[in-house]
Residue frames as qw, qx, qy, qz and C-alpha x, y, z in Angstrom:
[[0.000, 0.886, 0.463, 0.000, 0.00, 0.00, 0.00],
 [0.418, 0.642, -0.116, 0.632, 1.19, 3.67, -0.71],
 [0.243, -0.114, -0.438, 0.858, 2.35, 5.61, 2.34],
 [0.140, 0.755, 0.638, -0.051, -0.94, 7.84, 3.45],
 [0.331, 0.462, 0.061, 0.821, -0.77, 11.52, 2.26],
 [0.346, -0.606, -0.334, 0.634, -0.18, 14.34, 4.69],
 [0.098, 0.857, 0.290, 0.415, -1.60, 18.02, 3.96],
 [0.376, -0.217, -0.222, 0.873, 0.32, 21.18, 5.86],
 [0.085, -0.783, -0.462, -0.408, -1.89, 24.39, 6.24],
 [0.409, -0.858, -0.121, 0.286, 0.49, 27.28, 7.98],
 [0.237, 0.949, -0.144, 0.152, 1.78, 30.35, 7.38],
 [0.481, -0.598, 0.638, 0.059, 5.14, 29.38, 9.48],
 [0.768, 0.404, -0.484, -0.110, 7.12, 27.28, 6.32],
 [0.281, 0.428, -0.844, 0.159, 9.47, 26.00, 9.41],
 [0.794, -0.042, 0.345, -0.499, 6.23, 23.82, 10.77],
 [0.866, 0.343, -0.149, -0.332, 6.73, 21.60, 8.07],
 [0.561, 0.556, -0.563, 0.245, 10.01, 21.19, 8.21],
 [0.294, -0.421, 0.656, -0.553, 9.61, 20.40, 12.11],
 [0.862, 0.128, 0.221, -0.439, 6.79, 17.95, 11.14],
 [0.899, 0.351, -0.252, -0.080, 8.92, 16.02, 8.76],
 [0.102, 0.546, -0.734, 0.392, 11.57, 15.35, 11.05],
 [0.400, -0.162, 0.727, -0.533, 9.10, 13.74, 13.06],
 [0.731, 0.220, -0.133, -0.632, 6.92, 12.09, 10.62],
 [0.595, -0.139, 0.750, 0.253, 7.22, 7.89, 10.16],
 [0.286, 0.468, -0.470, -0.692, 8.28, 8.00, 6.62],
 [0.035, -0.097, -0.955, -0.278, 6.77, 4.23, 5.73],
 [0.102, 0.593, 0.753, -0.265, 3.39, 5.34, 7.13],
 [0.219, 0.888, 0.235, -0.328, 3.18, 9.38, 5.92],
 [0.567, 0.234, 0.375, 0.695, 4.10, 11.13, 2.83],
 [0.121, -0.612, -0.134, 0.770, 4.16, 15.30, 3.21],
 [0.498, 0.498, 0.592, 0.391, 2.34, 15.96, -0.41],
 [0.042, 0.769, 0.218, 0.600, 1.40, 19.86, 0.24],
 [0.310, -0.522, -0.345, 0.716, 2.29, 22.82, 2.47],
 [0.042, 0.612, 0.226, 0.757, 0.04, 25.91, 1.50],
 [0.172, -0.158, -0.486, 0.842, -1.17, 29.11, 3.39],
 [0.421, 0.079, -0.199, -0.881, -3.90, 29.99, 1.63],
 [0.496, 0.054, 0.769, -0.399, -7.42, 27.67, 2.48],
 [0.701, 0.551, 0.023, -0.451, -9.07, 27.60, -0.54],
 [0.212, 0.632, -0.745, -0.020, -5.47, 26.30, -1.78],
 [0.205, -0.353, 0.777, -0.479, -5.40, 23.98, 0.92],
 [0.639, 0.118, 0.511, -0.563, -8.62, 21.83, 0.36],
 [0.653, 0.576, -0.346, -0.349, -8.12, 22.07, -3.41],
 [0.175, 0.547, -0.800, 0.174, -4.77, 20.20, -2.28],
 [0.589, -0.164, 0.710, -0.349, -6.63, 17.73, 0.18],
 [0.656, 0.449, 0.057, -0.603, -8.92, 16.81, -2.61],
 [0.514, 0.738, -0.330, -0.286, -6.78, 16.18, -4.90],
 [0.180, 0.595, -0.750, 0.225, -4.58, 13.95, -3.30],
 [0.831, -0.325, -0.427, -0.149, -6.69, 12.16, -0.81],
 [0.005, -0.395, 0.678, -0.620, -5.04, 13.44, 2.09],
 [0.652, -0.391, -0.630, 0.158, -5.51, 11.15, 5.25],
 [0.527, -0.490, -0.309, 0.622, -4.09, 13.87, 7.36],
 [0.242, 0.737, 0.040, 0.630, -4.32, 17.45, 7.45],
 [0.493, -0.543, -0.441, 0.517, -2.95, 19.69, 9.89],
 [0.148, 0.680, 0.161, 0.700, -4.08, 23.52, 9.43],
 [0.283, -0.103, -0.286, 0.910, -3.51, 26.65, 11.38],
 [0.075, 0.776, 0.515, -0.357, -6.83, 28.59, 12.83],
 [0.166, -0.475, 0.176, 0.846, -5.37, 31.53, 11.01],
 [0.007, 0.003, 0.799, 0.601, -6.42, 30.05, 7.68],
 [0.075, -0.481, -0.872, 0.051, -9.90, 29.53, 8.69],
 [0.178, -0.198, -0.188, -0.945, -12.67, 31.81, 8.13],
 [0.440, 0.155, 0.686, -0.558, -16.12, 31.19, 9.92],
 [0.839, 0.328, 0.036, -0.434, -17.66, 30.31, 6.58],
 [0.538, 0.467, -0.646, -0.274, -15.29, 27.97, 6.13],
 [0.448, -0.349, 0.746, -0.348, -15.90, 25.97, 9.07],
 [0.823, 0.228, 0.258, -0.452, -18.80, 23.68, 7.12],
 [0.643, 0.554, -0.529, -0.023, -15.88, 22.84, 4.32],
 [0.145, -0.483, 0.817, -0.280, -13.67, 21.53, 7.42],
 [0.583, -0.085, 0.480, -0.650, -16.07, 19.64, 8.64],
 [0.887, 0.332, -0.107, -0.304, -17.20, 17.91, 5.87],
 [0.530, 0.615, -0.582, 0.032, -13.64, 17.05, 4.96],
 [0.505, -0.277, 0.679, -0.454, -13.56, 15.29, 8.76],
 [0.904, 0.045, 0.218, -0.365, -15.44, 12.58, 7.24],
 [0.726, 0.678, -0.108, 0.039, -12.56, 11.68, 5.39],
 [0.420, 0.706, -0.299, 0.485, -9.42, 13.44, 6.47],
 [0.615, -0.584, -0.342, 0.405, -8.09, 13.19, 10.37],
 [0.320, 0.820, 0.091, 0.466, -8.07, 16.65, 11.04],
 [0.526, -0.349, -0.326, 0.704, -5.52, 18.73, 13.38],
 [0.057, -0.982, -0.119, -0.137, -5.94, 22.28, 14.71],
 [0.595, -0.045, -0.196, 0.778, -3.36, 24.80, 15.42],
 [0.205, -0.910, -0.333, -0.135, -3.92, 27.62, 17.87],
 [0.229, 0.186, -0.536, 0.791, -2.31, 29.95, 19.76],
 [0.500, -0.266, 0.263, -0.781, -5.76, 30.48, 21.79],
 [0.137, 0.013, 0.962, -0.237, -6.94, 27.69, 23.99],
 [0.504, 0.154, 0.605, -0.597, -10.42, 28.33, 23.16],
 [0.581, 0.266, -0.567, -0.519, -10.22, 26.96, 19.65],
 [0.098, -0.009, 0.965, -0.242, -10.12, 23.63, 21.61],
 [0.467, 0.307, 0.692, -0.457, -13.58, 23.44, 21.47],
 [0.387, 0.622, -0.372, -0.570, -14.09, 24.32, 17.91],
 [0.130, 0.408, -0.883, -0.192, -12.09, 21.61, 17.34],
 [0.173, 0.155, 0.946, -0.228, -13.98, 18.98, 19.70],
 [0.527, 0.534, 0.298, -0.590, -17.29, 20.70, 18.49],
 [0.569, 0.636, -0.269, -0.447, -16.18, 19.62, 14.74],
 [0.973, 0.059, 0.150, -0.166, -15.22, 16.58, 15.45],
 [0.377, 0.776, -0.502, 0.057, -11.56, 17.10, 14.70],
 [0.843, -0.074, -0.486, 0.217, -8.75, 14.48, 15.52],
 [0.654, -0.401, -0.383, 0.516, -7.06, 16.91, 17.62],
 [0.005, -0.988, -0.062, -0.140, -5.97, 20.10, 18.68],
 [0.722, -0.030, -0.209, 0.659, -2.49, 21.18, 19.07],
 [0.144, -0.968, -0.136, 0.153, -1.74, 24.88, 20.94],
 [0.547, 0.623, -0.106, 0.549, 0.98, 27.07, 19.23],
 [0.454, 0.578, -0.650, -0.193, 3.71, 27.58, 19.67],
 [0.959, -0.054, -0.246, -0.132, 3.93, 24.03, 19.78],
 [0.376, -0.577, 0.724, 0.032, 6.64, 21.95, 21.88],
 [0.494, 0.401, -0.651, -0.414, 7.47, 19.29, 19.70],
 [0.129, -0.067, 0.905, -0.401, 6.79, 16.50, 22.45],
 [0.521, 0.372, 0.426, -0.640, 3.16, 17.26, 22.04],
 [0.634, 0.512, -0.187, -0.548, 3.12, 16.97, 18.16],
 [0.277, 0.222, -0.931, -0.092, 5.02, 13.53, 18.48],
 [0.361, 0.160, 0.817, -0.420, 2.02, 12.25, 20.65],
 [0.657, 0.490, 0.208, -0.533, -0.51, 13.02, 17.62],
 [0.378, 0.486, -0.774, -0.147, 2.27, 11.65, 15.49],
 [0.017, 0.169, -0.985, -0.029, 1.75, 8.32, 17.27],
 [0.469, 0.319, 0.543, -0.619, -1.94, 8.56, 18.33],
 [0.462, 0.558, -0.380, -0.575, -2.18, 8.96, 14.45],
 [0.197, 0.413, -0.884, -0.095, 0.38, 6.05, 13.81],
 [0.147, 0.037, 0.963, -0.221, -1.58, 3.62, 16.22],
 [0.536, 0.320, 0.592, -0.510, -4.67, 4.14, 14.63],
 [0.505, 0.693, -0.357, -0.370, -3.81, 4.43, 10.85],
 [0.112, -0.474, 0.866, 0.117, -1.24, 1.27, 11.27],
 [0.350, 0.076, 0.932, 0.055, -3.64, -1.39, 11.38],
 [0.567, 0.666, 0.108, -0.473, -6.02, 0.30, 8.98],
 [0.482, 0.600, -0.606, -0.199, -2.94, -0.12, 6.25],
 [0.384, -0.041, 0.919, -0.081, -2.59, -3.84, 7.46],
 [0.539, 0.489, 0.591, -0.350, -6.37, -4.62, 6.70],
 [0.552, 0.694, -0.150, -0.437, -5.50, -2.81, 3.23],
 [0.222, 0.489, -0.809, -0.239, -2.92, -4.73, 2.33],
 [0.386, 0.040, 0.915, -0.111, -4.54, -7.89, 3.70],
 [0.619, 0.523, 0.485, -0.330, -7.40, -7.06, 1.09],
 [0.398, 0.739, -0.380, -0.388, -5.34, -6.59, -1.63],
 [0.273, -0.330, 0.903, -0.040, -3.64, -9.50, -0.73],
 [0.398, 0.127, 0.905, -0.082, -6.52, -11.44, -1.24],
 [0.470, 0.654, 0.246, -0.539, -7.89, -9.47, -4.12],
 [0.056, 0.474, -0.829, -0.292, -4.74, -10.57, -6.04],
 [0.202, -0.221, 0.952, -0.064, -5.29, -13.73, -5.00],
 [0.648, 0.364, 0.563, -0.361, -9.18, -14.13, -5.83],
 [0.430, 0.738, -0.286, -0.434, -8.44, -11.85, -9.52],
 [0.023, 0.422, -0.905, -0.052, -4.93, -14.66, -10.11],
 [0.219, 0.146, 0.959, -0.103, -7.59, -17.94, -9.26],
 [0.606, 0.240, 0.148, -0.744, -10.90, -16.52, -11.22],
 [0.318, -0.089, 0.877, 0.349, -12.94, -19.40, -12.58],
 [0.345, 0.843, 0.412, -0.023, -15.36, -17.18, -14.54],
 [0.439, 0.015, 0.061, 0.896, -13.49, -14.88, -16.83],
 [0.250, -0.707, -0.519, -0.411, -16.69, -12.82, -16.25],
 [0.683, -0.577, -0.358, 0.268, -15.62, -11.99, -12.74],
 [0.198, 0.628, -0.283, 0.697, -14.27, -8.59, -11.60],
 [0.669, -0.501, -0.394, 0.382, -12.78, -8.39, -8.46],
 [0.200, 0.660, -0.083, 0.719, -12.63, -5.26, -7.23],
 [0.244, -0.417, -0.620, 0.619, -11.96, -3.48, -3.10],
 [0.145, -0.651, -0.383, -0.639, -14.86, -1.07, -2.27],
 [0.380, -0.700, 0.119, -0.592, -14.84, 0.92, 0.70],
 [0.486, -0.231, 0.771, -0.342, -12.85, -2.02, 3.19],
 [0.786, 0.110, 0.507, -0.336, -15.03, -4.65, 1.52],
 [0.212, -0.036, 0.811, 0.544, -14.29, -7.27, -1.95],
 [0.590, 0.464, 0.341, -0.565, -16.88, -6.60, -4.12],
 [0.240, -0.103, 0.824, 0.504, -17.46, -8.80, -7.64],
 [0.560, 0.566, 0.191, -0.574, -19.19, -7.69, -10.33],
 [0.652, 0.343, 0.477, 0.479, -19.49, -9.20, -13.96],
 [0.436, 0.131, 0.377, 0.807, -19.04, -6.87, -17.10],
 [0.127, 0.438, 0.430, 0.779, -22.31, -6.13, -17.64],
 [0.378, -0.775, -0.319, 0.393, -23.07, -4.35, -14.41],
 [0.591, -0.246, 0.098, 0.762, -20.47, -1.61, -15.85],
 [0.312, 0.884, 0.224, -0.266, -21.50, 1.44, -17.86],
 [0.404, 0.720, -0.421, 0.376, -17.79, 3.22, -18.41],
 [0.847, -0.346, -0.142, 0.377, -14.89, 3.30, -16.91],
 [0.198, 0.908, -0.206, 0.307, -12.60, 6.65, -16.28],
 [0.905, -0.105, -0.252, 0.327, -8.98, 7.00, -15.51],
 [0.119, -0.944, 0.244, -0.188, -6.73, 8.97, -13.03],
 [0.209, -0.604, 0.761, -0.113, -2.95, 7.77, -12.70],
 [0.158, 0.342, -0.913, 0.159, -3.03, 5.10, -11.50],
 [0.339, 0.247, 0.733, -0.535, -6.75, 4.61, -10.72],
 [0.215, -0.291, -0.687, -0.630, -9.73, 3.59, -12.43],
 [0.447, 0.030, 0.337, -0.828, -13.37, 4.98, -11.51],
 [0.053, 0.005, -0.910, -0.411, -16.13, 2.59, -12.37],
 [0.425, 0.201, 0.250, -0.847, -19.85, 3.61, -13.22],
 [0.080, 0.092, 0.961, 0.247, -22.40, 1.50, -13.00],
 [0.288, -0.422, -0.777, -0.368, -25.67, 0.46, -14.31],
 [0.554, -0.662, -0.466, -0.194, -28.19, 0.51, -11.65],
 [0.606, -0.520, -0.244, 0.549, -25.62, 2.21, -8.89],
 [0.165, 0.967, 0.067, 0.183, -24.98, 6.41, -8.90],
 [0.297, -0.910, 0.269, 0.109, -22.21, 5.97, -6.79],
 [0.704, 0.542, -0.459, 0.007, -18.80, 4.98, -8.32],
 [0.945, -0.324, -0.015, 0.052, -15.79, 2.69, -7.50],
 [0.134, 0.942, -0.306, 0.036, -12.95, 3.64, -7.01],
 [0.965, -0.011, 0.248, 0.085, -10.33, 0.97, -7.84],
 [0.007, 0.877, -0.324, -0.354, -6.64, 0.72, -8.19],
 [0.765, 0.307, 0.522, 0.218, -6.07, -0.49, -11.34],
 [0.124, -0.403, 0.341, 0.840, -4.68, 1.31, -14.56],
 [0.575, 0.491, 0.159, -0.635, -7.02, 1.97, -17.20],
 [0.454, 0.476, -0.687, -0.309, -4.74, 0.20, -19.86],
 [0.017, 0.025, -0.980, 0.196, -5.23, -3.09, -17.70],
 [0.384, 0.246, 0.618, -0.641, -8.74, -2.52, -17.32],
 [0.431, 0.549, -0.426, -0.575, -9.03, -1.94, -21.04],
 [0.292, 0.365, -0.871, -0.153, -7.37, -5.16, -21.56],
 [0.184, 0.112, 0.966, -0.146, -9.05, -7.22, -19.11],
 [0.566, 0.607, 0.283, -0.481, -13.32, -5.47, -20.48],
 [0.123, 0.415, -0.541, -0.721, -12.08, -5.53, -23.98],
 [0.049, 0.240, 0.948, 0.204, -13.58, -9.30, -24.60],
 [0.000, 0.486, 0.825, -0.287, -17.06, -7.68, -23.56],
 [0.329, 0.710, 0.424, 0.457, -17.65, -4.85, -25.94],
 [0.214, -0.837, -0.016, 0.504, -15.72, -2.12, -23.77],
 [0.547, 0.631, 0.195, 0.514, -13.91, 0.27, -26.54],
 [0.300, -0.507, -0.120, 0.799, -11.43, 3.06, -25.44],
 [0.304, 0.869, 0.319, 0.225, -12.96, 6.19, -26.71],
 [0.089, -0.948, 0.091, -0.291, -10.33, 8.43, -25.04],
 [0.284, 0.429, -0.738, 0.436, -6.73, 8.81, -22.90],
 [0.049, 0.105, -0.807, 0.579, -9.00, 8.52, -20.08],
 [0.633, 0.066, 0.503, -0.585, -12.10, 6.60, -20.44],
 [0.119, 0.201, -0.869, -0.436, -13.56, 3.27, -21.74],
 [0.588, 0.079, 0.015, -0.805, -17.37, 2.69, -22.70],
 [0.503, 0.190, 0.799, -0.269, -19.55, -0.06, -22.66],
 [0.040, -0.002, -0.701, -0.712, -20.55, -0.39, -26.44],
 [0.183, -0.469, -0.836, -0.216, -24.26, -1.40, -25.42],
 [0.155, -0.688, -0.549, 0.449, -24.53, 1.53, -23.16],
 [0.098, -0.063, 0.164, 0.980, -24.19, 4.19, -25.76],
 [0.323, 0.532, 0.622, -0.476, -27.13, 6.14, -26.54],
 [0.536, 0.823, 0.173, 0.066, -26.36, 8.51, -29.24],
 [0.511, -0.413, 0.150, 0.739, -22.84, 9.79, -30.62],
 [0.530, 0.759, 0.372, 0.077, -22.40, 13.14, -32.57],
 [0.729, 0.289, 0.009, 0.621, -19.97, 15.21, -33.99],
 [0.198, -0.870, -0.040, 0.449, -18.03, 18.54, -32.99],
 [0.352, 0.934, -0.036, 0.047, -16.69, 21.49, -34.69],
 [0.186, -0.687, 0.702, 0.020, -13.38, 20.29, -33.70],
 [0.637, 0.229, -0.727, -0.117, -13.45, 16.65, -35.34],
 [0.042, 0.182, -0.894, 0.408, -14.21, 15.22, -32.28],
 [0.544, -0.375, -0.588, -0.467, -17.54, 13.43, -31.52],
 [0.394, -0.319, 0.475, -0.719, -19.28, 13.44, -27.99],
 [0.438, -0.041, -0.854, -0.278, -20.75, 10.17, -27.17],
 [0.472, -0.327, 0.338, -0.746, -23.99, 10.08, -24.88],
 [0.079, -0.010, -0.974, 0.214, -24.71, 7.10, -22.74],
 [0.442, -0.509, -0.679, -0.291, -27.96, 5.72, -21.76],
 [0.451, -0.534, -0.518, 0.493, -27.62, 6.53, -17.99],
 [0.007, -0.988, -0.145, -0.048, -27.35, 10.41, -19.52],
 [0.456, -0.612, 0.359, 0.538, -23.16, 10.90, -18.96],
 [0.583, 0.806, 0.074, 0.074, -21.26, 12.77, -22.28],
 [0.726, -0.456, 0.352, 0.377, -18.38, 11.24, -22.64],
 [0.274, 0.780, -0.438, -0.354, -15.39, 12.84, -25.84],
 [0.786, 0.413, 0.261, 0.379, -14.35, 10.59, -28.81],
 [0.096, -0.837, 0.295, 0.451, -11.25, 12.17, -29.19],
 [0.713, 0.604, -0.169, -0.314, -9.53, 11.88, -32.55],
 [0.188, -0.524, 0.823, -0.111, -6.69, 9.72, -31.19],
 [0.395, 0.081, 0.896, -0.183, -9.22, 7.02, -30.71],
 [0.552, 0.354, -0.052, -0.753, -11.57, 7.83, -34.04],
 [0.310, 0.257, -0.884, -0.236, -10.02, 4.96, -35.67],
 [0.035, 0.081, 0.925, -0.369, -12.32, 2.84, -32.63],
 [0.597, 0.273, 0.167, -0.735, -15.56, 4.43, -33.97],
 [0.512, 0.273, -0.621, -0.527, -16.06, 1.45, -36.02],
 [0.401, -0.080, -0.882, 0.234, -16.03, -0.72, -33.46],
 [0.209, 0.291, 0.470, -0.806, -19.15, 1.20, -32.09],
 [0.634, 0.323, 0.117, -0.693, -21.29, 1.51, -34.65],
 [0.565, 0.287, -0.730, -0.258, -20.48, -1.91, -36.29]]
């Protein structure tokens, strides 16, 4: 499993540089250190931070509802210099509160508090990959996707699938009869390869379509064609992949 990603949120650049001294590198990886909140979320987002640790400073009172949310998600830390953010904190459910200036004793306890609760989380992942390998390596339907969802194995055939979109090193996967997606680490070029038997068709760098779920496909003033799905998603035929439009409408 990757290392989890750590977010920084404080004006003080030599926070970070105190934090990564102290950080276990096999467990956290320091992706972002902005000062600016809007910045700062963009940056969680983006990354899937497990950790953030921001500075009250940054924080605006409409932005409390963003924090929050991101709690559901993200183990947040406060930094104060005023003790009475402490509640804030506990009132938002945060992981913790730390009071500025900080002794560094204090920020190694959330460093482990962190460590012991995040450690066996990345076990359990790896133990489900483990055995997602292992189910994917022994399938005796070649029908069978094996895929982790949320902590859990979940197996779906082909035609449960709509599309499939791709980031890095991930693949999203939108089904049929289900609004929410899967998020699944896989490359798209493997995923390609393994749907291909089942009328999937790359239409794009980053996405591949169920051939039965198309609805209608038409052209753009740029030579590219837009292709609309049954479920209502408008997905680009770019001209890279035009050469595959035959293998749609044939």
């Amino acid at each position: 499993m990757d290392r989890y990603n750590l977010v920084v949120g404080h004006n003080d650049p030599t926070f970070s540089d105190i934090l990564s001294q102290q950080i276990d590198n096999s467990l956290f990886k320091l992706t972002n250190v902005e000062s600016c909140f809007a910045k700062l979320i963009a940056a969680c987002k983006k990354t899937r931070a497990k950790v953030l640790f921001v500075q009250n400073e940054l924080i605006q009172e409409h932005d409390w509802p963003t924090l929050q949310s991101l709690a559901d998600s993200t183990e947040i830390i406060l930094l104060s210099s005023n003790r009475v953010d402490a509640a804030k904190a506990f009132e938002c459910d945060l992981f913790d509160f730390i009071l500025e200036p900080m002794v560094n004793s204090r920020l190694g306890k959330t460093l482990d508090k962190l460590a012991r609760m995040l450690a066996p989380e990345k076990q359990q992942f790896e133990l489900m990959s483990s055995l997602v390998q292992r189910f994917s390596s022994n399938q005796l339907d070649d029908q069978q996707i094996v895929l982790k969802d949320a902590g859990r194995i979940k197996f779906l055939t082909p035609d449960e699938i709509s599309w499939v979109g791709g980031a890095g090193n991930y693949v999203e996967l939108h089904l049929n009869q289900d609004e929410r997606t899967i998020l699944h680490r896989q490359t798209l070029s493997s995923m390609e390869q393994q749907l291909s038997p089942f009328g999937f068709i790359r239409i794009h760098r980053s996405a591949i379509i169920k051939k039965q779920a198309i609805r209608e496909i038409r052209p753009t003033d740029n030579g590219d064609y837009i292709v609309t799905l049954k479920d209502g998603a408008n997905l680009n035929l770019s001209r890279r992949y035009k050469q595959n439009m035959q293998g749609l409408i044939g």
